[in-house]
DSSP file (Angstrom, degrees, kcal/mol; ACC not computed):
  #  RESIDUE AA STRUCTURE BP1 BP2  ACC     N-H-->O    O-->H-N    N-H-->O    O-->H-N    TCO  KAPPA ALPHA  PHI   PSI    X-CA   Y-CA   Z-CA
    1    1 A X    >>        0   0    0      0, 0.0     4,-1.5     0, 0.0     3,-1.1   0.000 360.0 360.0 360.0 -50.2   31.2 -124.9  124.4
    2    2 A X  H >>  +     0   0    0      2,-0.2     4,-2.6     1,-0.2     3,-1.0   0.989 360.0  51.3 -60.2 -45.1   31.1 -128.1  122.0
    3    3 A X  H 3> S+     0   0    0      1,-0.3     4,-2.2     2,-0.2    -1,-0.2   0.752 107.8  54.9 -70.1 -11.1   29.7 -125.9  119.0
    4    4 A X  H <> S+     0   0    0     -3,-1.1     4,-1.5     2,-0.2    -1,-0.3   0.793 113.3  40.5 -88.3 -13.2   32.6 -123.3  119.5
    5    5 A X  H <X S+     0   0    0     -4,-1.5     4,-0.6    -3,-1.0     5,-0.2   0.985 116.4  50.9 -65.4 -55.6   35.0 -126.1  119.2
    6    6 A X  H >X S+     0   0    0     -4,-2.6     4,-2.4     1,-0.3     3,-1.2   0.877 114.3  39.4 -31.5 -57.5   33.1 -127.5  116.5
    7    7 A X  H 3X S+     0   0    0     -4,-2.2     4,-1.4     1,-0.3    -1,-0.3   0.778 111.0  64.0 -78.6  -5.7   32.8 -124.3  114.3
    8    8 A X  H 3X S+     0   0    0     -4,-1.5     4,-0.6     1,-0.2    -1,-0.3   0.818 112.7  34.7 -77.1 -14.1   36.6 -123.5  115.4
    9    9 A X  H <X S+     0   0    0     -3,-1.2     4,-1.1    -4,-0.6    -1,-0.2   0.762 117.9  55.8-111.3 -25.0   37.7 -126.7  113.5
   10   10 A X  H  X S+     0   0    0     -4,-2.4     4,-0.6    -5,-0.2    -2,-0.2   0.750  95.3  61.4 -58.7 -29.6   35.1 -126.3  110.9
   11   11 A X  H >X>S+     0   0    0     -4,-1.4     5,-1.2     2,-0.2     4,-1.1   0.913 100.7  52.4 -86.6 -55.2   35.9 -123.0  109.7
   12   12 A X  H ><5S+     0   0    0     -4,-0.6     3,-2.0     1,-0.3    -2,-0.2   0.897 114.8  46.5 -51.1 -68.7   39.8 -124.0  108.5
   13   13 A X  H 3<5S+     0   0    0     -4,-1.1    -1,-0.3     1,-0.2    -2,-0.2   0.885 112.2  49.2 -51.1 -42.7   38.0 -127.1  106.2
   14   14 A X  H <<5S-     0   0    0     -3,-0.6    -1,-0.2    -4,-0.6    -2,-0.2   0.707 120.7-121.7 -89.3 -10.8   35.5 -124.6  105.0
   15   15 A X  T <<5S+     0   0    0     -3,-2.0     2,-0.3    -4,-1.1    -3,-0.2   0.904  70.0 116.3  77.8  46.3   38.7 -122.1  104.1
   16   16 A X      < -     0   0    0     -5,-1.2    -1,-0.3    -4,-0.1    -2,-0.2  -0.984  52.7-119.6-142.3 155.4   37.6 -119.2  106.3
   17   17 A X    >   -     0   0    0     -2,-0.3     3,-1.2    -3,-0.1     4,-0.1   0.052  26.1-106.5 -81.8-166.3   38.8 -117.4  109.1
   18   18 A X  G >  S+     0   0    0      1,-0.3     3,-1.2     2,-0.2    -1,-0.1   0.895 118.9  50.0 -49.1 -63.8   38.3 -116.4  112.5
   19   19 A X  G 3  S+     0   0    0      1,-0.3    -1,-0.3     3,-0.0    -2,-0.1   0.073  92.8  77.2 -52.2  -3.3   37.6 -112.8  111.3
   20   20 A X  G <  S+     0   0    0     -3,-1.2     8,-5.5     2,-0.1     2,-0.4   0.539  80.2  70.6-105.1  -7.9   35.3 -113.9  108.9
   21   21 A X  B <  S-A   27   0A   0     -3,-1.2     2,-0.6     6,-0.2     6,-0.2  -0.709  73.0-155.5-100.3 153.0   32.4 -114.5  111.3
   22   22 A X    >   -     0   0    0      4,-1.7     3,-1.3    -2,-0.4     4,-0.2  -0.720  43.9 -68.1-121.2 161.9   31.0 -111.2  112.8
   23   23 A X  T 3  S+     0   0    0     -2,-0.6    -1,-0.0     1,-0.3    -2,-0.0   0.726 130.0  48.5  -8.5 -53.3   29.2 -110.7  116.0
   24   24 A X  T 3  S-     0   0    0      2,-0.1    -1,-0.3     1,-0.0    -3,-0.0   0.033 121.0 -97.5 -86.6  31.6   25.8 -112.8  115.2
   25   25 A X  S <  S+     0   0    0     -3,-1.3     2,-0.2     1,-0.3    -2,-0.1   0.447  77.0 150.0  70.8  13.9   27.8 -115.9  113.8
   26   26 A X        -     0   0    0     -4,-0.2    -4,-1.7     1,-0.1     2,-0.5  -0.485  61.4-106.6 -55.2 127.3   27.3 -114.8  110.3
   27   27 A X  B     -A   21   0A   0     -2,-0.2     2,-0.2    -6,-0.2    -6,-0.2  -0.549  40.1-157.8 -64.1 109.2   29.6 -115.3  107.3
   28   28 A X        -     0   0    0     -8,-5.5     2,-0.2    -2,-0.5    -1,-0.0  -0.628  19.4-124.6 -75.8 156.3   31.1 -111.5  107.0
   29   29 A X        -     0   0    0     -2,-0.2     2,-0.1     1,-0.1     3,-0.0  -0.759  36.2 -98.5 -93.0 146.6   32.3 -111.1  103.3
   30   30 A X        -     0   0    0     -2,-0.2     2,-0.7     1,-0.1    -1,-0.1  -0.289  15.7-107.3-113.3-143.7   35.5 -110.1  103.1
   31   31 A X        +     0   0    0     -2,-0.1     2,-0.3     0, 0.0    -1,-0.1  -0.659  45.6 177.6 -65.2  90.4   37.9 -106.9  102.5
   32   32 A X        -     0   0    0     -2,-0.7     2,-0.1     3,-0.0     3,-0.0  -0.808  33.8-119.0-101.2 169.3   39.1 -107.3   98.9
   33   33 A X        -     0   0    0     -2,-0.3     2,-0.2     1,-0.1    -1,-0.0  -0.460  50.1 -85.0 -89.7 171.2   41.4 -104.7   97.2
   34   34 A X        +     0   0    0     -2,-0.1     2,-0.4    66,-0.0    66,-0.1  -0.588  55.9 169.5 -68.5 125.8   39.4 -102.9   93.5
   35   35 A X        -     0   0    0     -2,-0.2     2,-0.3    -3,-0.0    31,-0.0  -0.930  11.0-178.0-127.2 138.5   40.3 -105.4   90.8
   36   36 A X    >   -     0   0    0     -2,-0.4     3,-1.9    29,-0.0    27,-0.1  -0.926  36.1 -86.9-123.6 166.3   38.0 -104.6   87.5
   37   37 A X  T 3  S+     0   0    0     -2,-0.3    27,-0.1     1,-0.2    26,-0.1  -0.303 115.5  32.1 -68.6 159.4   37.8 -106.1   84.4
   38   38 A X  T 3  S+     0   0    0     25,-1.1    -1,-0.2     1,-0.3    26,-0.0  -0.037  84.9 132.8 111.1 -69.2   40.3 -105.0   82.0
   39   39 A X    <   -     0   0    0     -3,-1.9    24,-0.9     1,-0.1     2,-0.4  -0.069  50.3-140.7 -62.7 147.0   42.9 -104.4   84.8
   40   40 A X  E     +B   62   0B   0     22,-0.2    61,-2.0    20,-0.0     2,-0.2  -0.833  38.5 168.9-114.2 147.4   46.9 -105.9   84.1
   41   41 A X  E     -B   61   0B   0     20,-3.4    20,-1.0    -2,-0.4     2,-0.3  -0.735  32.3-104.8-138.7-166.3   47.9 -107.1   87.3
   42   42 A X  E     -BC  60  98B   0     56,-1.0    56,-6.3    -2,-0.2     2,-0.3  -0.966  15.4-162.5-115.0 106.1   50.5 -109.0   88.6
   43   43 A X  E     -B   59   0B   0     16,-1.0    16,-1.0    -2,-0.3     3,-0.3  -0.798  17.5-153.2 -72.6 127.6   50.8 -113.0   90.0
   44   44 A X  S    S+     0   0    0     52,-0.4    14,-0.6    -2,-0.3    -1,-0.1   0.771  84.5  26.4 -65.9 -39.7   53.7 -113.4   92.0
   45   45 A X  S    S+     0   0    0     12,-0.2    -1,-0.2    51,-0.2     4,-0.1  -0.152  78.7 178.5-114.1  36.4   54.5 -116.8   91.7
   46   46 A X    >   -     0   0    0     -3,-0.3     3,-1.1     1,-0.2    11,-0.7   0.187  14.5-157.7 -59.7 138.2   53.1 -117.2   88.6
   47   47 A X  T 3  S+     0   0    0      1,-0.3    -1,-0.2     9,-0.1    11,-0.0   0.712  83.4  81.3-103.0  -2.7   53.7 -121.3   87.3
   48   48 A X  T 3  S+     0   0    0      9,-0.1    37,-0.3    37,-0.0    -1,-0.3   0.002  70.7 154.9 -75.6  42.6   53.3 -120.6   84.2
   49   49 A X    <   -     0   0    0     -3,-1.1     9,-0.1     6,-0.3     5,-0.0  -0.230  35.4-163.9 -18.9 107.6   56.8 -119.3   83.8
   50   50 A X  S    S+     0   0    0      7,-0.1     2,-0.4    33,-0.0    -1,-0.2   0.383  81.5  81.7 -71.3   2.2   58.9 -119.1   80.5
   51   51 A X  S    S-     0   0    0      3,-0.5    -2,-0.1     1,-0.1     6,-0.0  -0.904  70.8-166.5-100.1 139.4   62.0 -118.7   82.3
   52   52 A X  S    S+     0   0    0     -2,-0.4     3,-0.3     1,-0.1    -1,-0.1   0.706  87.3  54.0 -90.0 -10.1   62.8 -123.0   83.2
   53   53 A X  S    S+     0   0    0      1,-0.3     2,-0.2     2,-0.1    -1,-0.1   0.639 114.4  37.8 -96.1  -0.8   65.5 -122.3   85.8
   54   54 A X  S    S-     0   0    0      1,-0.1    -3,-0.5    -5,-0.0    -1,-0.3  -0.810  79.8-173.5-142.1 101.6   63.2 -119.8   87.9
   55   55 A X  S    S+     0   0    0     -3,-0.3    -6,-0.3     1,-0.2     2,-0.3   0.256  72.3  47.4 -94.4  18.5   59.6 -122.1   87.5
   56   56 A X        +     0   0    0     -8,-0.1     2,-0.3   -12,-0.0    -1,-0.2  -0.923  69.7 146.1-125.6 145.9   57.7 -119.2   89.2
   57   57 A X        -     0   0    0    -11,-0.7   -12,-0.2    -2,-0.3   -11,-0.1  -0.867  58.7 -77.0-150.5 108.7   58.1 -115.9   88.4
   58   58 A X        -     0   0    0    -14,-0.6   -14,-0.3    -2,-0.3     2,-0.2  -0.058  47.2-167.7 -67.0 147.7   55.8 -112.9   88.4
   59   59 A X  E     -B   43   0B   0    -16,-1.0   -16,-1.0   -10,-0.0     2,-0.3  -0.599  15.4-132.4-121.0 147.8   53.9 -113.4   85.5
   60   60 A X  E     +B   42   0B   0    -18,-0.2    21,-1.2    -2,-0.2     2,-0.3  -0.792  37.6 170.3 -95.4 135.5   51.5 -110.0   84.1
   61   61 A X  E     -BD  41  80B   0    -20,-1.0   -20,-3.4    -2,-0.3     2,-0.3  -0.937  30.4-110.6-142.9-171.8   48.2 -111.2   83.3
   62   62 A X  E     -B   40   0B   0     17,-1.1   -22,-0.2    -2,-0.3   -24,-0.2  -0.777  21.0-115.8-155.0 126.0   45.1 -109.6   82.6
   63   63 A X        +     0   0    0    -24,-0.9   -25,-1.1    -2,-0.3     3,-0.1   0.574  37.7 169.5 -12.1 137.2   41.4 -109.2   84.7
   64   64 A X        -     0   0    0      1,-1.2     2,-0.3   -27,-0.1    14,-0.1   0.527  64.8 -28.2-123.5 -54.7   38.8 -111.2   82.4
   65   65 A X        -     0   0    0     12,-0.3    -1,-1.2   -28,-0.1     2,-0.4  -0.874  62.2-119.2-140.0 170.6   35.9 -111.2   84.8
   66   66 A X        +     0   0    0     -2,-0.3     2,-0.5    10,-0.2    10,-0.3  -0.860  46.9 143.7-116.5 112.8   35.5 -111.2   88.7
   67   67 A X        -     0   0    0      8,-0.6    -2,-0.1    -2,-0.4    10,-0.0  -0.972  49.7-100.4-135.4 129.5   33.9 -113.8   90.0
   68   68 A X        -     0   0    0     -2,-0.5     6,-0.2     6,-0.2    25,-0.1  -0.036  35.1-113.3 -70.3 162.1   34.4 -115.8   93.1
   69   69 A X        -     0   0    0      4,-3.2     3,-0.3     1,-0.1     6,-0.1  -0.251  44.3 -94.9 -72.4 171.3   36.3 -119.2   93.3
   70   70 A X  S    S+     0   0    0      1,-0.3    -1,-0.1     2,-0.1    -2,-0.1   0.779 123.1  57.9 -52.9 -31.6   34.1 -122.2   94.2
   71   71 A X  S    S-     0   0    0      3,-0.0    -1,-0.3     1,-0.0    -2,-0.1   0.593 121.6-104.0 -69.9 -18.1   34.8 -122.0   97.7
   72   72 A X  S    S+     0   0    0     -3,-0.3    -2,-0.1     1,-0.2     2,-0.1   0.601  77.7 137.8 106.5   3.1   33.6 -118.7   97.9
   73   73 A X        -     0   0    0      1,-0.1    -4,-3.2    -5,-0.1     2,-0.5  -0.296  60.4 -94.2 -61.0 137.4   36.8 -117.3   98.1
   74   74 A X        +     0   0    0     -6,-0.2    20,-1.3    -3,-0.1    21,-0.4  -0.537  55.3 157.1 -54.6 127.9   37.2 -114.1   95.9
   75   75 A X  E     -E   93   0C   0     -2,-0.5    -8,-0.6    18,-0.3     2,-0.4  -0.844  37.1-136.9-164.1-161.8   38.5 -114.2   92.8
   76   76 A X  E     -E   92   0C   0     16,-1.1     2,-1.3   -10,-0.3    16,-1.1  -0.866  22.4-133.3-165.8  94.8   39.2 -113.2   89.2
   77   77 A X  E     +E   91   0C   0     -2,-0.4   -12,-0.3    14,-0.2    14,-0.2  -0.290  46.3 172.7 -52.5  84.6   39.3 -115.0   85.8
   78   78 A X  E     -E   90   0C   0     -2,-1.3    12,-1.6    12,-0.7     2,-0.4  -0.010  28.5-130.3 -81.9-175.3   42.5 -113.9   84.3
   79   79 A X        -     0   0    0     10,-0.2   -17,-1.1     1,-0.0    10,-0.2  -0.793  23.8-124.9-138.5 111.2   45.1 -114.4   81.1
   80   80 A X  B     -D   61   0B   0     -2,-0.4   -18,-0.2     5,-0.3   -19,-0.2   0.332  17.6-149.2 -17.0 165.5   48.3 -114.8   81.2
   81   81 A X  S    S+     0   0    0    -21,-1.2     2,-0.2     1,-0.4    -1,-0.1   0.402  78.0  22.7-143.5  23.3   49.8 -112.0   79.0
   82   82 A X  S    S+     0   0    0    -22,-0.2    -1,-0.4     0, 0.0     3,-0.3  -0.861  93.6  56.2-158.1 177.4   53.0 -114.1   77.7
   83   83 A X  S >  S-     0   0    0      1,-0.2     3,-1.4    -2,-0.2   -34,-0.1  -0.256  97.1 -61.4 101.4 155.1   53.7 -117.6   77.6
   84   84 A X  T 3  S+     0   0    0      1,-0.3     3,-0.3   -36,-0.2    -1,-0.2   0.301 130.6  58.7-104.9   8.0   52.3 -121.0   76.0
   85   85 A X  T >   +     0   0    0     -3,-0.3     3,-0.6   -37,-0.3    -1,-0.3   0.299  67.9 105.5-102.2  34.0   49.3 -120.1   78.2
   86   86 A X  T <  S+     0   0    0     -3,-1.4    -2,-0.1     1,-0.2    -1,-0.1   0.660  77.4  50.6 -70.5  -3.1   48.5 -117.0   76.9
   87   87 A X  T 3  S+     0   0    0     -3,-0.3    -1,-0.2     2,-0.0    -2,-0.1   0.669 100.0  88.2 -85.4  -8.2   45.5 -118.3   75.0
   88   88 A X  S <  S-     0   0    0     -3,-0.6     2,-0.3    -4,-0.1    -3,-0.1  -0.144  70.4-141.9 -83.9-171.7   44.4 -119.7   77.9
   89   89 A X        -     0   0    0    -10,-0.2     2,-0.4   -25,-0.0   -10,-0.2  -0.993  16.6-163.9-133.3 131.8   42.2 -118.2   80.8
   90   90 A X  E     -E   78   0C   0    -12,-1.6     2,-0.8    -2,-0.3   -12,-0.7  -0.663  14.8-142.3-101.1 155.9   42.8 -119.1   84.9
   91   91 A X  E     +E   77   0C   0     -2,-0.4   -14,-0.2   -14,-0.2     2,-0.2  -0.849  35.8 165.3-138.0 109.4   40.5 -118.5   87.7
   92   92 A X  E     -E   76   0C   0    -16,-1.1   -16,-1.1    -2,-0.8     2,-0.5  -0.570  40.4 -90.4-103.5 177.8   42.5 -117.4   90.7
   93   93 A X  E >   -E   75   0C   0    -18,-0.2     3,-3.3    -2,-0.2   -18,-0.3  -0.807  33.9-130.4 -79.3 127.3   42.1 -115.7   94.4
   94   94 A X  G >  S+     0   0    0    -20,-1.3     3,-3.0    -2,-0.5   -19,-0.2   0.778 106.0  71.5 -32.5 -40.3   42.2 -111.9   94.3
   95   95 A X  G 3  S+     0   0    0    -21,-0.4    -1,-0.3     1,-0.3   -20,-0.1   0.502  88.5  62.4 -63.6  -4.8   44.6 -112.1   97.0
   96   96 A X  G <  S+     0   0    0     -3,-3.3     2,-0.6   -53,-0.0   -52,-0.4   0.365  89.0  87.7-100.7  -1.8   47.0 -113.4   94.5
   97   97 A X    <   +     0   0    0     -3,-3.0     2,-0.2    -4,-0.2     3,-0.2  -0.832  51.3 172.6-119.1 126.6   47.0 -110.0   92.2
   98   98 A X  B     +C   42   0B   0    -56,-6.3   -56,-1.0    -2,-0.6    -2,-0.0  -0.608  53.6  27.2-116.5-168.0   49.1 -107.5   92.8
   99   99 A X        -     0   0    0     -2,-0.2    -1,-0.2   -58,-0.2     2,-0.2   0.884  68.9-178.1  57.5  48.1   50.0 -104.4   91.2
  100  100 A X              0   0    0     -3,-0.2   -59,-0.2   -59,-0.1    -1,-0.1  -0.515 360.0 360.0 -93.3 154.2   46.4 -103.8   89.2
  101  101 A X              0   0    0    -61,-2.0   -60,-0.1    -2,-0.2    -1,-0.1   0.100 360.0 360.0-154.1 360.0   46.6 -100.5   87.0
């Protein structure tokens, strides 16, 4: 009883869910949608804006690598594709791109 408590409070710090454990107490990986490199996607709330009176906006960027975040989260080194960060490169969660083609 104490170790389900434990791992219930553990799992939020450790930035996974409920769903993430499967039947033998194993980290399941999860369900992401196909992002490849290459691919223009879409950030929704993207903060690099250029408009100042709407400071997120979705912004097009576009797929560099995929590679997971440090937490282990999924995720996707992108570039902005307008903008004074377009030289730059981000590493976001896949769950933040929509609209890949």
């Amino acid at each position: 009883m104490k170790l389900r408590v434990f791992v219930r409070l553990l799992m939020p710090m450790l930035g996974l869910s409920a769903v993430a454990l499967n039947a033998t107490g194993a980290v399941a990986a999860p369900a992401t949608a196909t992002v490849d490199v290459g691919m223009t996607c879409t950030v929704q709330d993207g903060w690099w804006s250029l408009d100042r009176e709407r400071p997120t906006q979705p912004e097009p960027v576009k797929v560099l690598a995929v590679k997971p975040l440090t937490t282990g989260t999924p995720g996707a080194w992108v570039q902005p594709q307008r903008g004074k960060l377009s030289d730059q490169q981000l590493h976001l969660a896949l769950e933040r791109l929509t609209d890949c083609r």
